[in-house]
KOLTI-453614 format. One record per residue (C-alpha): residue in one letter; chain; x, y, z. Coordinates in nm, 2 decimals, always signed. Last residue first. Example, Ala and Ser with C-alpha at 12.3 -4.5 7.8 and 13.67 -1.06 7.14 Angstrom:
<rs>
+-----+-------+--------+--------+--------+
| res | chain |      u |      v |      w |
+-----+-------+--------+--------+--------+
|   S |     A |  +1.37 |  -0.11 |  +0.71 |
|   A |     A |  +1.23 |  -0.45 |  +0.78 |
+-----+-------+--------+--------+--------+
</rs>
This chain:
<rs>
+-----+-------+--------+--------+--------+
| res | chain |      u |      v |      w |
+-----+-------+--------+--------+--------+
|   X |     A |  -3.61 |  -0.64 |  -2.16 |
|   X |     A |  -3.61 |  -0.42 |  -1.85 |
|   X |     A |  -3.28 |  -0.52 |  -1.72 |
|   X |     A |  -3.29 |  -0.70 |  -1.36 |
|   X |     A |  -3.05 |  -1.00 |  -1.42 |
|   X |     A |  -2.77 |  -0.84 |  -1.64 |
|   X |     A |  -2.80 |  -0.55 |  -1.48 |
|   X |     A |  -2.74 |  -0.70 |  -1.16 |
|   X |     A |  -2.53 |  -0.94 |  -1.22 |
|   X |     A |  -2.30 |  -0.67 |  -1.41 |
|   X |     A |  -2.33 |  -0.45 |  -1.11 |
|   X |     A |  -2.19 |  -0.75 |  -0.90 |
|   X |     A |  -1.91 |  -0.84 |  -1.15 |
|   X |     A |  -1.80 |  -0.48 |  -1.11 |
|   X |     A |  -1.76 |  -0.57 |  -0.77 |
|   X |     A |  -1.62 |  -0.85 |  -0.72 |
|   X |     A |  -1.36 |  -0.72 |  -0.99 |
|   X |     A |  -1.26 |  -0.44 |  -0.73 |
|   X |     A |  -1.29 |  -0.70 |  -0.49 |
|   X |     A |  -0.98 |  -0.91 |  -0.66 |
|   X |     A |  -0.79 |  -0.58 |  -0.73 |
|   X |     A |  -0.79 |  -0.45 |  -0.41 |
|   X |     A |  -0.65 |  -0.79 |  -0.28 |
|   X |     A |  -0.42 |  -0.84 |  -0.55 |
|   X |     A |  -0.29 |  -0.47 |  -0.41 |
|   X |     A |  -0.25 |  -0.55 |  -0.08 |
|   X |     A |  -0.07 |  -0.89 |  -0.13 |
|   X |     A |  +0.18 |  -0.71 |  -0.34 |
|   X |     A |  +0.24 |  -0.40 |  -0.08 |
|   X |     A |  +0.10 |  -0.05 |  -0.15 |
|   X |     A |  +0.35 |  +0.24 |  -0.12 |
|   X |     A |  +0.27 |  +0.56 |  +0.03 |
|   X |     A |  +0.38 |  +0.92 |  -0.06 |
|   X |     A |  +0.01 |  +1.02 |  +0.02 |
|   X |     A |  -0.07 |  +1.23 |  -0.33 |
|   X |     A |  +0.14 |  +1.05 |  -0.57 |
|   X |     A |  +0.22 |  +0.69 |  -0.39 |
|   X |     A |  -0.15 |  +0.64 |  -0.27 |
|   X |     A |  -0.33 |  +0.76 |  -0.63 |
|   X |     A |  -0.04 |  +0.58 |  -0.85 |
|   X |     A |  -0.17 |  +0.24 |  -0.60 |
|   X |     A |  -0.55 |  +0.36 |  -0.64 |
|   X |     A |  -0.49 |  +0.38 |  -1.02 |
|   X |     A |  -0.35 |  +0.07 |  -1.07 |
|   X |     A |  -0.62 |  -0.14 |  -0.83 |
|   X |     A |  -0.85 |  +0.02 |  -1.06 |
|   X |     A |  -0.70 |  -0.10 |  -1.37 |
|   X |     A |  -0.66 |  -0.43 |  -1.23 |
|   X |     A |  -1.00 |  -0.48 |  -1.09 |
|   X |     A |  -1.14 |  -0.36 |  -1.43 |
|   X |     A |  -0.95 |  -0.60 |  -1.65 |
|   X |     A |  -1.05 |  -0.88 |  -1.42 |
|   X |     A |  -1.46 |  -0.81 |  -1.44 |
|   X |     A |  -1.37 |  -0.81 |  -1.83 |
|   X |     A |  -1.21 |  -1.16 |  -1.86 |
|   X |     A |  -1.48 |  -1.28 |  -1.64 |
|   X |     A |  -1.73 |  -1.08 |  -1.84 |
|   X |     A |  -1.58 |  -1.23 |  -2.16 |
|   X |     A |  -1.49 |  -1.60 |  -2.04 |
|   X |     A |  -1.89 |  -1.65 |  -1.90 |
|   X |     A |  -2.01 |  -1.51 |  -2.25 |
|   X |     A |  -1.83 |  -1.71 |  -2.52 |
|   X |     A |  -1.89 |  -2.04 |  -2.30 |
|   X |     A |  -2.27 |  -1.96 |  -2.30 |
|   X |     A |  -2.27 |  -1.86 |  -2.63 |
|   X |     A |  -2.11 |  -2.19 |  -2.75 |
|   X |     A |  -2.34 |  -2.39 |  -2.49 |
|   X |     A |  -2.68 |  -2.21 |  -2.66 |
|   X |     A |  -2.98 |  -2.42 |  -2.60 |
|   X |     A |  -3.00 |  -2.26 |  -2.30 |
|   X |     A |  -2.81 |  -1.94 |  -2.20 |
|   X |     A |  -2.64 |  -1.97 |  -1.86 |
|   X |     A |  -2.45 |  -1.68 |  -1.71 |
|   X |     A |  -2.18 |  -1.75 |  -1.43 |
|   X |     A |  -1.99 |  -1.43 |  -1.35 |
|   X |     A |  -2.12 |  -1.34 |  -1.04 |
|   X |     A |  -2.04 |  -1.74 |  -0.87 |
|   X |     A |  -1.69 |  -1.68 |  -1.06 |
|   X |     A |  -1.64 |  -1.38 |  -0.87 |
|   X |     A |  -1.74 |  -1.45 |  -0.57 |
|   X |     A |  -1.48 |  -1.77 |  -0.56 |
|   X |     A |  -1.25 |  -1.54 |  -0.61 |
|   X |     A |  -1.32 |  -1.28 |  -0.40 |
|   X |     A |  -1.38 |  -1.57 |  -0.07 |
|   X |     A |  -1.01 |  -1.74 |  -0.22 |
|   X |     A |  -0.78 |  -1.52 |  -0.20 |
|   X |     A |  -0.79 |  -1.39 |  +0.18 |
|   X |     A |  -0.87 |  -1.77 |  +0.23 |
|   X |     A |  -0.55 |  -1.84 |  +0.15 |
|   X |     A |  -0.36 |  -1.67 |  +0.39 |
|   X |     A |  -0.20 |  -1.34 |  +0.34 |
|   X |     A |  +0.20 |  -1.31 |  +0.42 |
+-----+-------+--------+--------+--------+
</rs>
């Protein structure tokens, strides 16, 4: 059984990577912070998916729940990251 804090860290992370603050602007703000949260946890499901048909087509391995919440929370903690960053660092 995971602990807690196996949950918590990548979740926590990705709320921290998700926050975007646009003054003057709390609808937009609101608008924005559900989408690329919504968005960062389409992506860590999808991939989490495709590794787990991966494992069980090629290695004849199954992936356990707590596993696969696992890859799916850093998966998301990741493509939150990239979005910080090009969010952050575009050359606009």
């Amino acid at each position: 059984m995971a602990k807690i804090k196996d949950y918590f860290v990548p979740f926590i992370l990705l709320l921290i990577l998700n926050l975007r603050y646009y003054p003057g602007n709390l609808e937009l703000t609101l608008k924005q912070n559900f989408r690329f949260l919504l968005a960062s946890f389409i992506y860590g499901l999808a991939f989490a998916f495709i590794f787990k048909w991966f494992l069980r087509q090629f290695l004849r391995r199954e992936l356990s729940r707590e596993n696969f919440v696992k890859i799916a929370l850093w998966a998301a903690v990741i493509m939150a990251f990239g979005e910080f960053l090009r969010i952050y660092f575009a050359p606009y």
